[in-house]
Every structure is written in structure tokens, then in C-alpha cells.
N, C-alpha and C positions, 0 to 999 in steps of 0.2 A: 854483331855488336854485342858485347860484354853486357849481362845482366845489369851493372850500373850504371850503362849506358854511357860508357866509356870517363866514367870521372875519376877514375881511380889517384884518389890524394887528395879528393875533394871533399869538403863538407856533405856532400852530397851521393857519395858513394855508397857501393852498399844497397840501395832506394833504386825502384824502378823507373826506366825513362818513363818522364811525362810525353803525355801526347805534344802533338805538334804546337797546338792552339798555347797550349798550359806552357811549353818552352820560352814561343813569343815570347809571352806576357815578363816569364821570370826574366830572358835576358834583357827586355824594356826597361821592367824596375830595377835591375840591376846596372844599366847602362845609367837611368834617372840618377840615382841612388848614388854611385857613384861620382856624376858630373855634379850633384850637390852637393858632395863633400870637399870637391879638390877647389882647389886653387885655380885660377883663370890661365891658363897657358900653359898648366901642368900635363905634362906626359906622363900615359901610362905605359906599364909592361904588358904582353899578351897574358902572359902568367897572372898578374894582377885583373885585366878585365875579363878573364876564363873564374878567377876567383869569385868576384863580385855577382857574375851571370851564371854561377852554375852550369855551364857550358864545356865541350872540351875545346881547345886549342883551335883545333880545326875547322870547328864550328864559328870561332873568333876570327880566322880569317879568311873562313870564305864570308862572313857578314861586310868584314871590314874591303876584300875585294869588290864585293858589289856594290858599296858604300863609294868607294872611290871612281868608279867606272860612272856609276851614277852620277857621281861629278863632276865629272869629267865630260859625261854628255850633257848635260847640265850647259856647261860653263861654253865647251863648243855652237850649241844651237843659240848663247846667247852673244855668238858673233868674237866671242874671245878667240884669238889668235892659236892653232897648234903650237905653236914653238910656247906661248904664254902657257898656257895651260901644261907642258911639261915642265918648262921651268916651278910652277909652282908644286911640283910632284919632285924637284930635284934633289932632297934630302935626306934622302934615305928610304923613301916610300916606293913601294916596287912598281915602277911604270912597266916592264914586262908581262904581268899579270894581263894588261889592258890590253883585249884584243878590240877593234874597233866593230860596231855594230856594219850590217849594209847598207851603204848611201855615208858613212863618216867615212873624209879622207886621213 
């Protein structure tokens, strides 16, 4: 990894990776930080919340894969239907990513 810990174009470049604990934190307040500025229903861009979290890209979605799997197990264990539970992943969210755990059909 690049000295800047790969943020190159970010506010943040330049500056050593923070440790792991110190990353949390920044992309927490910056996810916080964020979801109370926008507008209720507002979508962002990857580029937009890599901005906000000082984060790279990659970092944004592997958060955002395991955000969604986690929902996905979520939402199966509380008895919602397979087919539901894709359908509400049907727009544009990558349901491939989603490998299923063992013991999910």
C-alpha cells in the first residue's frame, strides 16, 4: 500500500494510514456526518462517501458488501422469503457479490 494509504486525490493524501481502530472511527463520523447532512432518500456516489470517510473506493465497498449480506442474513433468518429478499436488492445493487453463509439456502 502507498504511503497515503492509498487516497491519492483525497483531502487526506500525502498523511500516513491511520491504524485500524483510528480508520473505524473516521469512516463512522464520516458515514454520521454525512447521513445528517443529506436529504432523506438521497443517494450517494462511491466517490462521494470515499470523500466524506477518508477511505479508498475499495474500502467503500467492501464496507458496503458486507453491509448488504448482513442484510440479507438479517432479513432471511427473520423468515422473509428468498425471492423477497432479492427482489428488494433488484435495482442496481449487486446481488452477485452475496455468497450465502453455510446452513442458508
Amino acid at each position: 500500500m502507498p504511503p497515503d494509504g492509498g487516497l491519492a486525490g483525497s483531502p487526506l493524501a500525502g498523511r500516513p494510514r491511520p491504524s485500524a481502530p483510528a480508520q473505524r472511527r473516521r469512516v463512522d463520523l464520516g458515514l454520521a456526518i454525512l447521513h445528517a447532512l443529506s436529504e432523506p432518500g438521497r443517494r450517494h456516489s462511491c466517490a462521494g462517501i470515499t470523500a466524506w470517510c477518508g477511505c479508498s473506493a475499495e474500502n467503500t465497498q467492501g464496507i458496503e458488501a458486507r453491509a448488504l449480506a448482513k442484510l440479507r442474513r438479517l432479513l432471511l433468518r427473520a423468515g422473509v422469503d428468498r425471492e423477497s429478499v432479492g427482489a428488494l436488492f433488484a435495482d442496481g445493487t449487486s446481488d452477485a457479490r452475496w455468497t450465502p453463509r453455510h446452513g442458508e439456502a
